[in-house]
N, C-alpha and C positions, 0 to 999 in steps of 0.2 A: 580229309584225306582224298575224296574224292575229286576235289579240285586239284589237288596237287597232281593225282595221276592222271588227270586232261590236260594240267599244262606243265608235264615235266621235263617234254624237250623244251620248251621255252625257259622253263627255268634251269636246266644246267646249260642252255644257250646262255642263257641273261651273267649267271654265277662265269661263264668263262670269259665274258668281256670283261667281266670286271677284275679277273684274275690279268689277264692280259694287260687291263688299265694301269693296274698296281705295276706290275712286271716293267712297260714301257716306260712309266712317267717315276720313278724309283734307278734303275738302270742306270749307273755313270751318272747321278744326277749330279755329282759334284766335277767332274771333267770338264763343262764349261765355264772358263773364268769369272772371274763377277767383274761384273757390268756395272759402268759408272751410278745408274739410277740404282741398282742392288746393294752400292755399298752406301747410297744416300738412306735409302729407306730403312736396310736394317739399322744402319747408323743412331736413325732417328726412330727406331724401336729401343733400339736399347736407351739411350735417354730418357724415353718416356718410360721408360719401364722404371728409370730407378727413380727420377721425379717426377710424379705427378704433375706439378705445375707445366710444365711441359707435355703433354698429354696430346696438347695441338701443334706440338713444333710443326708437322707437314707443311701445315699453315705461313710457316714463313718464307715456303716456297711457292704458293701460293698451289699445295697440291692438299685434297680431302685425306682427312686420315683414316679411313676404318682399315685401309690394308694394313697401316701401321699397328694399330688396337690390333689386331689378330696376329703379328707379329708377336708381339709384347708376349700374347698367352703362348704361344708356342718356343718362344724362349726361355721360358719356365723348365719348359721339358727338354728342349731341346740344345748339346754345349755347344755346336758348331752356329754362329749364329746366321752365317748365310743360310746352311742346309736349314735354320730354322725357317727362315726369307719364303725359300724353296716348297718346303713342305705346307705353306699356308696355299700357293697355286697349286700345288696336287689335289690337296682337300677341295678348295675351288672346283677344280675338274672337275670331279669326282661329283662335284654336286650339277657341273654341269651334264654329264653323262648320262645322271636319271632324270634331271628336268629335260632331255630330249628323248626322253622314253617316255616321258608323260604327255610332252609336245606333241611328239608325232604318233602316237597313239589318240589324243583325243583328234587332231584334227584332222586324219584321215579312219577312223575308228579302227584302226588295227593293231593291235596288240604286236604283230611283224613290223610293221614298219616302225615301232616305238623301238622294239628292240633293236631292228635296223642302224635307227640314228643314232645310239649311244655307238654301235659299232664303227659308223663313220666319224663317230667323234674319236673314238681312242682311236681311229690311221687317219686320220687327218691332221696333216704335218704343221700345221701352223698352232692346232691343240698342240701338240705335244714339244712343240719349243717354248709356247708360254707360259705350259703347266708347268715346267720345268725350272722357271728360274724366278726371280724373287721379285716380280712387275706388275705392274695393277693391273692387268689384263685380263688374268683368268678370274679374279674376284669378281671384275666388272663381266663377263660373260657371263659367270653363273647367275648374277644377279638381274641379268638381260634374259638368261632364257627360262628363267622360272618366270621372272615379269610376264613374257609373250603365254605362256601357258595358265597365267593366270590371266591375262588379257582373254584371248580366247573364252576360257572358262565362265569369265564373266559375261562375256557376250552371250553364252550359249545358255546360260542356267538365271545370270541378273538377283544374287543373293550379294546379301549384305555382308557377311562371313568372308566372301571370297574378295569384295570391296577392301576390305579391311588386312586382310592379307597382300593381297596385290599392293596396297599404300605401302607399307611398312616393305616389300620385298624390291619396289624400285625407291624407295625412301636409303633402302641400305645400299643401292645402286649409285643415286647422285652424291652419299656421305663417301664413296670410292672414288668418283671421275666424273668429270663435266658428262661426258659423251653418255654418258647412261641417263639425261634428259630425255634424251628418244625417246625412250620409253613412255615418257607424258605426254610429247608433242605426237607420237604414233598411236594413240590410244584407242583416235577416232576410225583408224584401218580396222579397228573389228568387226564395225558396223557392217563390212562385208560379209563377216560370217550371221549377222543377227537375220534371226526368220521374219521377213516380214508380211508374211503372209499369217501370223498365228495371230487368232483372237487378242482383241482385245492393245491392239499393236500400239497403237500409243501410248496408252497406259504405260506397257510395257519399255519403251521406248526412254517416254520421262523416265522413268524409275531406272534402266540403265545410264541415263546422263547424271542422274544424281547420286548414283553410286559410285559411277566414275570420278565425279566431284570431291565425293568422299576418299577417292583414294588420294586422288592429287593434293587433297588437302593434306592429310596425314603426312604423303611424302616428303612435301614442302617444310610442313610441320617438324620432319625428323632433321630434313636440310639446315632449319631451324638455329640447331642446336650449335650450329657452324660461329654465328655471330657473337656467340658468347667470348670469344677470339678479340680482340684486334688487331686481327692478321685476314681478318675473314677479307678483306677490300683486295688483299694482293690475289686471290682468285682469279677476280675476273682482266688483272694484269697482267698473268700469267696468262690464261686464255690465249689471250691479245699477241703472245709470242707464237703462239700455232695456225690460229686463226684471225683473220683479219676482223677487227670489231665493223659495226655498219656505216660506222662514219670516216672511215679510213678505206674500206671495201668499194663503197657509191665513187669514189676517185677513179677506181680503172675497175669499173665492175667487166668479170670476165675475161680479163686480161691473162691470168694466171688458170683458167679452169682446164683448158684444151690440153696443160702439161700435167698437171696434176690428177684430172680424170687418167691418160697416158700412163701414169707413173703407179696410180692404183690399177690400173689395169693389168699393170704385169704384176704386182705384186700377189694379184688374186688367181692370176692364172698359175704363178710359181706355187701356189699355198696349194692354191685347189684343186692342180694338175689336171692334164687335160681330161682324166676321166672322170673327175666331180663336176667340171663345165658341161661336159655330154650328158651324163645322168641330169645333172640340175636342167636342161635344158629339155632332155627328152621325156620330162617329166608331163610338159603339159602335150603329149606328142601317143605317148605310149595308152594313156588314158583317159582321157575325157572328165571321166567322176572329180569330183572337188575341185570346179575350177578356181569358185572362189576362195577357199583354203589356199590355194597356188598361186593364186597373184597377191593375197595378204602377203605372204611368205616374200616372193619378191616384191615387192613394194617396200617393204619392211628393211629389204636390203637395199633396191634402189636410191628411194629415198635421203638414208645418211649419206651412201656412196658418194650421193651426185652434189650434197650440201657441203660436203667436206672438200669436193673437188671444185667445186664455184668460189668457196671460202675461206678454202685451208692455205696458209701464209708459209708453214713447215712441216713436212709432214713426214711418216715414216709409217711403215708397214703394219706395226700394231696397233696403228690405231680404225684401221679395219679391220679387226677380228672381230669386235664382237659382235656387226653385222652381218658379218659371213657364217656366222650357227643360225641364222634363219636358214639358209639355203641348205645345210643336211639333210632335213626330213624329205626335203625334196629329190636328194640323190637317195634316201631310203627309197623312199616311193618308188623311182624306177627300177631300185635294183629288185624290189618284192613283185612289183608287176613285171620284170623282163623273165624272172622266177617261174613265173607262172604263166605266160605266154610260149617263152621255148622249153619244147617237151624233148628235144631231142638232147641226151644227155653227154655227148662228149661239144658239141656246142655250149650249151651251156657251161661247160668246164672251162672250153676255150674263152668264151666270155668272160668269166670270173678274172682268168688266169692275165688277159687285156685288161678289166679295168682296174686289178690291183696291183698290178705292176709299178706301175707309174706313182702312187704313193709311196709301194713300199719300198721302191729305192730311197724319197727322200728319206721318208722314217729311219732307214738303216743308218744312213751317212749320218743324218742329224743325233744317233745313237752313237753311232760309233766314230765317225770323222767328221765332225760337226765344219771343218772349212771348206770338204769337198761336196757338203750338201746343196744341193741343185734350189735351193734358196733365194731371195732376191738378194744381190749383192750388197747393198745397202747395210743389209742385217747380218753376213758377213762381217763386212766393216767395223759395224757395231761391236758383234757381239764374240769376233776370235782375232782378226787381224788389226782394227783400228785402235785409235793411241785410248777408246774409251773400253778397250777392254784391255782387263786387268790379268792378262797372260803373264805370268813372273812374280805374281803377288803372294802368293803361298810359299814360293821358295825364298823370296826376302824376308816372308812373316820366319819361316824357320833360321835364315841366315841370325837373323834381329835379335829370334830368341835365346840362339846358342853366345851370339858378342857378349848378350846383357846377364848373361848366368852369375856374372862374378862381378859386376861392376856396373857403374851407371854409364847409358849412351844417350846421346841428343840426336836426332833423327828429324831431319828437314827435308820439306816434300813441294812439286813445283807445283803448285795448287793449293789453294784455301778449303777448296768444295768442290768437292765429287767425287770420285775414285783415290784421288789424295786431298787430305788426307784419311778419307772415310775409312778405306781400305785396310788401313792398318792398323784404326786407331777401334775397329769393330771386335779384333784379336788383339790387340796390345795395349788399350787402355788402363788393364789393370795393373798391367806391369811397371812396379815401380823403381823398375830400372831404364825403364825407356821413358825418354821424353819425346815426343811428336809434332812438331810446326811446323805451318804451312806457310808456303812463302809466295806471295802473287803481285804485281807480275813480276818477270825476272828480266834482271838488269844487267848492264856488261858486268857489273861487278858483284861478288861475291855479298850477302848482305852482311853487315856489321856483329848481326847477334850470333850468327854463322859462325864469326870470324871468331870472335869472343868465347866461344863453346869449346870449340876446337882446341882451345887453351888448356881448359880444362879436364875432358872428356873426351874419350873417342867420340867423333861428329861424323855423319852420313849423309848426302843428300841425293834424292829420290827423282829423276824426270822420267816423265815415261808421255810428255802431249807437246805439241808443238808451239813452238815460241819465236816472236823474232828478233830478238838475236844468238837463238840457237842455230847449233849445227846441224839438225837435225831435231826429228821428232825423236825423244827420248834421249837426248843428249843436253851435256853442258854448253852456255855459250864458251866460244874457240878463248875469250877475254880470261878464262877462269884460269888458271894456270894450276893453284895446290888441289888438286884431285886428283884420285888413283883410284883408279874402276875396280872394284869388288864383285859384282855379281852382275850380270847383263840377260835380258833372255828377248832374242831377235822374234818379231811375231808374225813377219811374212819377207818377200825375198824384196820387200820395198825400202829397206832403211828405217823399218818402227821399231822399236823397242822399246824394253823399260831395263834402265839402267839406274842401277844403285852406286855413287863413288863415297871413296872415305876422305874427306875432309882433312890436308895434314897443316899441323896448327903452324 
């Protein structure tokens, strides 16, 4: 009891972020459309869910499946099956939010700045777009920042316990996403934090490299289980579409780096606004103490940054997030020392009131008008305005189910894989009044089995991406003549949409 009542402002601090966590990453979490990858993945949860033998379908996109696995259980519980998608990145969060209260509490020893960095986790706007939708993202982050905190840990203490954990917690890291490699190729950045000044230093030394051994082994070990697959080879094929392999790279090495360093560059200033750059930076500025803690930390983010900009082939904004949660504990750090530095207390207000501004617009927008969020545009694109967001897809899923109440419909979609026909068939699989086919690519003429349906059955066909010889993105080609538009929903003032017509026989 007595501990409680020496840290119980900290703890109904700690108990209101996480209130807050819940509040933000729950909110409207179904107001953004599903996204081409959200309806692959749930897609390829529920398959696995219902057979086993498919277990590694991810695999055959040459993507790891645990976020799939964790799908699966939460569609047990959960009927909506994206909001199922969804709520596997919340839980993620959620476990990212205390491993940076473990993080930044062991590495600068303060119990504030731990709690700090779960704080700059729930308003930091690139958390809370990927906690929020159904993308390997936030799985891999959690599993990154428990890694670095057990990385650390091991450095500092050198038990075998913590070896053994740290394997298996970036072992669950690489069974989510290539990019959670880091984690083994970064290992050796501890060494900055190890004493080497304490007895006995070699000793101690060997015995950290072969604990560390032991982790890598295990992880690798858990990676392992990948090959049981014969899908496991399309991995590193896929890879090869993001990243240039080294034999393809050594051709025009650094050809591409100057745009892509550039291109992440904004993307990290839009995430991290300008007053997580000022903290991050005035971190090594305002205090002296832990330097080496401070350049682990950047290092840890340089590092991917600059590997992914030398070698990255296509890139998109998510795939630096999870190097960008090293850099919280360091906007903790400054904001607990600027804390404590300025005594004068409407200053300090004013402070506050400047550096959180600047997030909490994104936060709002992304909460509440997700296209008017101060975002990279890119991820706009993506994820409300472009033909890979699924803006109109719930209203066709309801159109669909009221046609099929009393009869059977055939329902054809301009796409084999992805959004169509994933999108629909995540909701309307079971119904055995709808039938669903995907049709790719699309040609001046109507297809044959199209034609033949229509005969029979009310028929529907679905565009919503762009094609050429359509008229447009989410239109029919001009060739098609027997169609009559039923449901359309326009997704910006560009000419996208997604249009549904009825097929007349």
């Amino acid at each position: 009891m007595s501990i409680i009542r020496k840290h119980k402002f900290l703890l109904i601090f700690g108990f209101a972020i996480t209130l807050l966590y819940i509040f933000t990453r729950l909110f409207n979490i179904m107001s953004l459309p599903i996204f081409t990858d959200e309806a692959i993945y749930v897609r390829w949860a529920q398959i696995a869910k219902q057979d086993a033998n498919w277990r590694f379908i991810s695999l055959t996109d040459g993507k790891q499946p645990s976020f799939v696995w964790a799908t699966m259980i939460f569609l047990r519980f959960v009927e909506d099956p994206l909001l199922a998608g969804r709520l596997v990145s919340v839980a993620a969060g959620l476990f990212s939010m205390v491993g940076l209260f473990f993080l930044g509490r062991e590495l600068f020893r303060s119990i504030w700045v731990g709690i700090l960095s779960s704080a700059v986790y729930v308003l930091f706007p690139m958390a809370l777009v990927y906690d929020r939708m159904a993308l390997y993202e936030g799985v891999v982050g959690a599993f990154v920042v428990w890694g670095l905190y057990l990385t650390v840990f091991l450095a500092r203490n050198i038990r075998l316990d913590i070896a053994l954990i740290l394997g298996m917690v970036i072992g669950g890291g690489v069974l989510t996403k290539t990019s959670a490699f880091f984690s083994i190729y970064l290992l050796p950045l501890s060494l900055l934090l190890f004493d080497f000044k304490r007895k006995k230093m070699y000793s101690k030394f060997l015995k950290w490299a072969g604990l560390a051994f032991v982790s890598i082994i295990i992880a690798y070990g858990m990676y392992s289980i990948l090959r049981l697959s014969p899908f496991f080879h399309i991995i590193n094929e896929k890879n090869g579409l993001f990243v240039y392999p080294l034999k393809e790279w050594i051709k025009h090495p650094f050809e591409f780096w100057y745009g892509n360093i550039l291109g992440e560059w904004d993307w990290l200033r839009r995430y991290m606004t300008v007053s997580g750059i000022i903290l991050t930076l005035s971190s090594f500025v305002i205090d002296r103490r832990f330097f080496r803690e401070k350049i682990f930390l950047i290092l840890w983010f340089l590092i991917p940054f600059v590997a992914l900009g030398v070698f990255g082939r296509t890139l998109y904004p998510r795939f630096i997030f999870f190097m960008t949660l090293s850099l919280l504990p360091l906007v903790a750090f400054s904001a607990r020392e600027t804390y404590k530095l300025v005594k004068n207390k409407l200053v300090l207000f004013v402070l506050l009131i400047v550096f959180l501004v600047p997030p909490l617009i994104s936060d709002y927008f992304i909460l509440s008008n997700f296209s008017k969020a101060p975002i990279p545009r890119i991820d706009l694109d993506q994820y409300i305005n472009g033909w890979t967001s699924g803006g109109g897809v719930k209203e066709v899923v309801e159109f669909l189910k009221n046609e099929a109440k009393d009869k059977k419909i055939f329902v054809a979609t301009e796409g084999t894989f992805g959004l169509m026909p994933y999108a629909l068939e995540i909701y309307l699989i079971d119904n055995k009044n709808i039938t669903i086919v995907g049709f790719w690519p699309i040609g001046d003429t109507i297809p044959q089995k199209v034609i033949d349906e229509s005969k029979k059955n009310p028929t529907y066909f679905l565009f919503y991406q762009p094609c050429v010889p359509c008229a447009g993105i989410g239109f029919p080609p001009s060739t098609w003549k027997s169609l009559e538009l039923a449901y359309q929903y326009k997704k910006d003032y560009s000419g996208r949409s997604l249009s549904l017509y009825r097929v007349k026989p």
